[in-house]
Rosetta silent file (secondary structure, phi, psi, omega in degrees, C-alpha in Angstrom):
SEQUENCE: XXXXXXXXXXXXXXXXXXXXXXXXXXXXXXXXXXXXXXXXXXXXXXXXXXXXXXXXXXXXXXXXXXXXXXXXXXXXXXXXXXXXXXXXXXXXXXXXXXXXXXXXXXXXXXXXXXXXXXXXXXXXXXXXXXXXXXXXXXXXXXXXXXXXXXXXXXXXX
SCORE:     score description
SCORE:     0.000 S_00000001
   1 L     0.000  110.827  177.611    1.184   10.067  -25.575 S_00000001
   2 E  -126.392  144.943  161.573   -1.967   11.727  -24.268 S_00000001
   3 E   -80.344  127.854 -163.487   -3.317   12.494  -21.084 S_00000001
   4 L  -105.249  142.514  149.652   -7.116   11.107  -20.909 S_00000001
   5 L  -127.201  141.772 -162.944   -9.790   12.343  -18.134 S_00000001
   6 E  -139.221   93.670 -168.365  -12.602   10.101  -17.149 S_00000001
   7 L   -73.336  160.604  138.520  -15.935   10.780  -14.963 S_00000001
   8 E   141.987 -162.743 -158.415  -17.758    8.537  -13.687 S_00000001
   9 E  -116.444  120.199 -176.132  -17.564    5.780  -10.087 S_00000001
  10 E   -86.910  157.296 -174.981  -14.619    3.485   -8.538 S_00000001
  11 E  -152.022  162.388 -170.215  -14.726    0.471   -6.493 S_00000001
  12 L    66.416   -2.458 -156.457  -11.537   -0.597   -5.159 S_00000001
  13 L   -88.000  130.729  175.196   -9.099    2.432   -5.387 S_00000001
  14 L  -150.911 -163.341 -168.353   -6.734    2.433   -2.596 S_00000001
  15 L  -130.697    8.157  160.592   -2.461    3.226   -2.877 S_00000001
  16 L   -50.719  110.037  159.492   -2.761   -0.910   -1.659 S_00000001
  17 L   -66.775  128.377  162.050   -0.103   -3.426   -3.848 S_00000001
  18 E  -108.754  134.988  179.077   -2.131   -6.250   -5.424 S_00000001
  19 E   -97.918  119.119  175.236   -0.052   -9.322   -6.152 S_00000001
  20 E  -131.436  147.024 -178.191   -1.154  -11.576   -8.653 S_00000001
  21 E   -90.037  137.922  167.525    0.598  -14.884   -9.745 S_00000001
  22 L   -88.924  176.206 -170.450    0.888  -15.744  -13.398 S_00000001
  23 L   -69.336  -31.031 -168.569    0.822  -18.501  -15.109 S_00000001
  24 L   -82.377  -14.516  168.416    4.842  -18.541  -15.859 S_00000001
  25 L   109.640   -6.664  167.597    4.800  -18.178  -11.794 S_00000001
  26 L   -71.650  165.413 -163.562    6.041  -14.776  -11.651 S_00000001
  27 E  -110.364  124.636  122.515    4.331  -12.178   -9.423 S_00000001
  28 E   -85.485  160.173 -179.909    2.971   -9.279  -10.751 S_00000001
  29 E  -146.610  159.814 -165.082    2.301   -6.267   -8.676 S_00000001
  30 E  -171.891  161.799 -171.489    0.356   -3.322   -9.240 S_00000001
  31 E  -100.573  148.971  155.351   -2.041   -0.475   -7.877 S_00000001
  32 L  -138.878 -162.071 -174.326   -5.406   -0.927   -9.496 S_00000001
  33 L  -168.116  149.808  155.406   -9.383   -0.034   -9.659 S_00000001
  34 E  -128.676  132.594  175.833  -12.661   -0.935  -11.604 S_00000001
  35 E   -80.856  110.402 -178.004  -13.918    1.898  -13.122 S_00000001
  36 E  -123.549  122.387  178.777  -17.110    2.671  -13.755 S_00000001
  37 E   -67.245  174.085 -161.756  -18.018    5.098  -16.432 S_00000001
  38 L  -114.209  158.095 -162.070  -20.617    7.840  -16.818 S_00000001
  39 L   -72.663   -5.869 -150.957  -22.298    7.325  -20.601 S_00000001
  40 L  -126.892  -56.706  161.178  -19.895   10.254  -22.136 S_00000001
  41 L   -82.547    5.174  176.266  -16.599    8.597  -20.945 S_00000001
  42 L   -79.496  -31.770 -170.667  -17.837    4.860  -21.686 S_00000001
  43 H   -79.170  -48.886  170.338  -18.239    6.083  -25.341 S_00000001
  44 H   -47.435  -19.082 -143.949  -14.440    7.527  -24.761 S_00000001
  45 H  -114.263  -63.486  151.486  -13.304    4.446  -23.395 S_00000001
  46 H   -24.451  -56.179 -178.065  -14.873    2.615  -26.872 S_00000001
  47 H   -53.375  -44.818 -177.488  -13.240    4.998  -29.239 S_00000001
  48 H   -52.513  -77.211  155.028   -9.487    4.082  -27.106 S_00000001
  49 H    16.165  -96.481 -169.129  -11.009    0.363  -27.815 S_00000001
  50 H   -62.252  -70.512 -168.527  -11.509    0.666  -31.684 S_00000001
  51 L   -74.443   34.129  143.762   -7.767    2.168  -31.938 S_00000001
  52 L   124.048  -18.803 -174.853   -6.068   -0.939  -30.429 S_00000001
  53 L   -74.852  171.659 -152.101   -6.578   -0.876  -26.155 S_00000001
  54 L   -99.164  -33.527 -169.588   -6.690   -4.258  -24.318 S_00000001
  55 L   -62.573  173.032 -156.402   -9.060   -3.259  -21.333 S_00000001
  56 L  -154.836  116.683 -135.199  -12.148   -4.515  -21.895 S_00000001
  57 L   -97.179  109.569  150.133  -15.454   -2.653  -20.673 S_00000001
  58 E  -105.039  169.362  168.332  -18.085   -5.610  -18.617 S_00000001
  59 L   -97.646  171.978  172.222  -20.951   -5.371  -16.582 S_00000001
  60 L  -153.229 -149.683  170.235  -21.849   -6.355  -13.142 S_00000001
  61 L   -78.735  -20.010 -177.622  -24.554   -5.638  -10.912 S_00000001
  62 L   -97.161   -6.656  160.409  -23.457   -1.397  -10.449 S_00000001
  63 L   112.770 -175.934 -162.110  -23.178   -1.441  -14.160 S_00000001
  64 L   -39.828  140.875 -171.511  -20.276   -1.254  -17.229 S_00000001
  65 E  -157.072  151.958 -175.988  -16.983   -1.019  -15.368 S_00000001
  66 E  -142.017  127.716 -174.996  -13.290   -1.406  -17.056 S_00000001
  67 E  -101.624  144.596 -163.466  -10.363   -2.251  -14.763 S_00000001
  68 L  -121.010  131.611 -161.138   -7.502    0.039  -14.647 S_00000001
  69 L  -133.495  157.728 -173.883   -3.771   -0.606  -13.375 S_00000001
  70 E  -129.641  129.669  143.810   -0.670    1.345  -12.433 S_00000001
  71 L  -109.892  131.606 -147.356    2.563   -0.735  -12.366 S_00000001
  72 L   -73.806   -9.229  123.476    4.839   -0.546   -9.658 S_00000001
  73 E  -145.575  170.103 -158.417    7.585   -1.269  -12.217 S_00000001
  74 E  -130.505  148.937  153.283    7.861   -1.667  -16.021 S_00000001
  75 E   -81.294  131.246 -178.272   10.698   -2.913  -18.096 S_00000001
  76 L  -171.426  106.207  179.771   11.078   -0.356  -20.674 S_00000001
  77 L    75.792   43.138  135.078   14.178   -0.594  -23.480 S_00000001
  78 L   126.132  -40.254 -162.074   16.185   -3.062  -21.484 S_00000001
  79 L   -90.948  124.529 -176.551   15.809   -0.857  -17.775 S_00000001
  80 E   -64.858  111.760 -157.001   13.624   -1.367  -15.107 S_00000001
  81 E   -93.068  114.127  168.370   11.493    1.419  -14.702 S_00000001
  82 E  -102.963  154.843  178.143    9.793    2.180  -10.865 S_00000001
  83 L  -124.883  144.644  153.462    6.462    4.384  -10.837 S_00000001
  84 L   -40.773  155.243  174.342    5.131    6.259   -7.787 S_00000001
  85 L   -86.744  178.111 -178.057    1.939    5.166   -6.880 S_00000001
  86 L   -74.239  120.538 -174.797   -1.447    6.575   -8.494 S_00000001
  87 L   -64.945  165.030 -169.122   -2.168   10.027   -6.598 S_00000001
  88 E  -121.712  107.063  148.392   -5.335   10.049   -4.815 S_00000001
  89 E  -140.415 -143.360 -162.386   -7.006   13.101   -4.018 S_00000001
  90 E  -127.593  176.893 -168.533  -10.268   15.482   -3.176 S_00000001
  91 L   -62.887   -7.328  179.736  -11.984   17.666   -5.220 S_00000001
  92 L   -99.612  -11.943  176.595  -10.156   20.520   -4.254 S_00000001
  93 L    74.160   60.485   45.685   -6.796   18.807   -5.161 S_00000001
  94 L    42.264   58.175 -161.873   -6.252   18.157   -1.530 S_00000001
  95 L   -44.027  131.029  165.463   -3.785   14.475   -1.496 S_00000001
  96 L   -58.080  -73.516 -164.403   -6.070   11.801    0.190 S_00000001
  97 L   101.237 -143.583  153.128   -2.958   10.058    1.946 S_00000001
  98 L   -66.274  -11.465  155.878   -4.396    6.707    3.141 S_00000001
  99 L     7.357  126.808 -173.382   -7.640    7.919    3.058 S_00000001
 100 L  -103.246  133.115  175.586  -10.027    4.430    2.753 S_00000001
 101 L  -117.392  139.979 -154.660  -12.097    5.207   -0.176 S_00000001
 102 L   -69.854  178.368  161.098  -15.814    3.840   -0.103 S_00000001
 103 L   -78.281   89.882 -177.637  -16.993    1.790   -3.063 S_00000001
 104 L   118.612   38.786 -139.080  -18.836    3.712   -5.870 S_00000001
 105 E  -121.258  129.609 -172.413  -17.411    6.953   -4.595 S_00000001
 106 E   -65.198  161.757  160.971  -17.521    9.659   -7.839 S_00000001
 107 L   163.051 -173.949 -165.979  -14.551   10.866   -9.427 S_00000001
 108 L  -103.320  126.719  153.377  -12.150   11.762  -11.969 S_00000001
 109 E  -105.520  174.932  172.931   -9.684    9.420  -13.226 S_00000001
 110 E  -143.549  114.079  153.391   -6.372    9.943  -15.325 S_00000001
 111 E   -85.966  128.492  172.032   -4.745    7.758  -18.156 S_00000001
 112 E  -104.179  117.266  171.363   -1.484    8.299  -20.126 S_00000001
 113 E  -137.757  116.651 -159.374   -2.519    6.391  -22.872 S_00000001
 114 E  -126.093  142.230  177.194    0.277    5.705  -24.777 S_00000001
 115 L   -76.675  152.675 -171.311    1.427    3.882  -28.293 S_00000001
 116 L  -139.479  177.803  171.051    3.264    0.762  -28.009 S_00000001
 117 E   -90.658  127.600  172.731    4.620   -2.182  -30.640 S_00000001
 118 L   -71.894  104.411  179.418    2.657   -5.557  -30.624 S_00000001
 119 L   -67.057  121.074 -159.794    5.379   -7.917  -29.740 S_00000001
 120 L    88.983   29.344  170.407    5.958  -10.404  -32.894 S_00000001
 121 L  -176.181  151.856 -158.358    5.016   -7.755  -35.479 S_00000001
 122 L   -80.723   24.137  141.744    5.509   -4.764  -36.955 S_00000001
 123 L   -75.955  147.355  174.343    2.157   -3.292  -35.610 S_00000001
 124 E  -108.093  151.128 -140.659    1.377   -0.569  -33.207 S_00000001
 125 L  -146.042 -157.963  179.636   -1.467   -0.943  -30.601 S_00000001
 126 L  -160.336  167.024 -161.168   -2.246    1.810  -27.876 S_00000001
 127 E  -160.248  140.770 -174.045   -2.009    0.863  -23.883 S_00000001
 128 E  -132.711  110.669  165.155   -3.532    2.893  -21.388 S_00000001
 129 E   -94.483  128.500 -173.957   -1.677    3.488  -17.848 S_00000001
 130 E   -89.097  136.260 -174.580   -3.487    5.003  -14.558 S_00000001
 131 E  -100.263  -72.489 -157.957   -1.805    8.201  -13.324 S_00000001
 132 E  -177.786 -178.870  163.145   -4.592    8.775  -10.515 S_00000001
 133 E   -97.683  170.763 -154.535   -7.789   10.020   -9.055 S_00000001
 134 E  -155.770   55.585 -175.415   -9.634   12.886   -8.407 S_00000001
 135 E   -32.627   83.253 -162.548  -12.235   11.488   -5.467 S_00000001
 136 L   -79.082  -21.854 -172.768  -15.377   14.049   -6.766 S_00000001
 137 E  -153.011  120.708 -174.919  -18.131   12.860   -3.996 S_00000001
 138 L   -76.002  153.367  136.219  -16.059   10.582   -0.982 S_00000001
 139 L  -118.793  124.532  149.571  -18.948    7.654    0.057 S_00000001
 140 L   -25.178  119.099  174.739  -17.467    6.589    3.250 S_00000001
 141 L  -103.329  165.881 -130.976  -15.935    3.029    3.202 S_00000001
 142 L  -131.904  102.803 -160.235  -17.246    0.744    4.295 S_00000001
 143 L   -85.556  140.950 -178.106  -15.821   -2.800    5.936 S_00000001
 144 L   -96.193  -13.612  163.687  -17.939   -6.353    5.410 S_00000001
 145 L    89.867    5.268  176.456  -15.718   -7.711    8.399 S_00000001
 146 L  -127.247  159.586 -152.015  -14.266   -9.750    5.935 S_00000001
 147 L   -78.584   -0.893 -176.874  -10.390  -10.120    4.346 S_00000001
 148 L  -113.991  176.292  175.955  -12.493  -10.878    0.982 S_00000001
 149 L  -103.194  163.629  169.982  -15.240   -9.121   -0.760 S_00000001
 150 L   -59.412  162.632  176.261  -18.866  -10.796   -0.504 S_00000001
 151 L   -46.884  -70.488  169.515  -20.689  -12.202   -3.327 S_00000001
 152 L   -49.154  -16.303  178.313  -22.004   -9.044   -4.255 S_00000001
 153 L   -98.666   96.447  176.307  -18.841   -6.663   -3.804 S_00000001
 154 L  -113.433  143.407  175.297  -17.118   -9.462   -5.860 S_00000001
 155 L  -101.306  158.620 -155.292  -14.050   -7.908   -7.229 S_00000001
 156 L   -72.407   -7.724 -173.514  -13.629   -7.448  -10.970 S_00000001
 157 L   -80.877    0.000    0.000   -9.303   -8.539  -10.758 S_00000001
């Protein structure tokens, strides 16, 4: 179990539940982000990669970006587990609150990247959960007047 730090630019980060329906029809729900690293943590973010994590680093038009989730609870050993949501705050370590945070807006993130079991085999994998942000340069957000994002803001979830 290690704590991770990660430079580089966010799109999406709010304290905001995202629902998403699976396939078996169950809801998940979760805080998320897409991340986009700086060349020093993208190579960090490879190494986690090559030992067993599942995110998966694409491109877009603002460049390489890896989406990152908090869950608002986990089953874990039998019990349901609730998590706080991922703090948010300013460079001074200052909590954001509700703060609307712009798109591309620098910062620090934090992972607990942790070992886990591969369920149906006696392998171990690595899993990476976001503890929070560290907003380093706010860019003002910034509404499109619409409840979706535009072709170009398209989000990465």
């Amino acid at each position: 179990m290690t704590k991770v730090l990660l430079t580089g630019r966010g799109k999406w980060i709010s304290k905001v539940i995202k629902e998403w329906k699976k396939p078996d029809g169950t809801v998940d729900r979760k805080w998320n982000m897409a991340f986009y690293p700086d060349d020093k943590s993208r190579d960090e973010i490879m190494e986690l990669q090559a030992k067993g994590l599942k995110n998966r680093l694409k491109k877009d038009n603002d460049g390489w970006n890896i989406s990152l989730s908090r869950p608002v609870t986990k089953m874990m050993r039998g019990e349901e587990v609730k998590f706080d949501p991922p703090y948010l705050k300013d460079a001074e370590g200052k909590d954001l609150g509700d703060t609307q945070i712009g798109n591309l807006s620098d910062c620090i993130v934090e992972l607990y990247v942790y070992e886990h079991n591969v369920p149906g085999s006696n392998k171990k994998s690595i899993a990476a959960r976001w503890e929070g942000a560290t907003i380093t340069k706010l860019i003002p957000y910034q509404t499109t007047g619409k409840s979706t994002p535009t072709e170009d803001e398209e989000s990465p979830f």
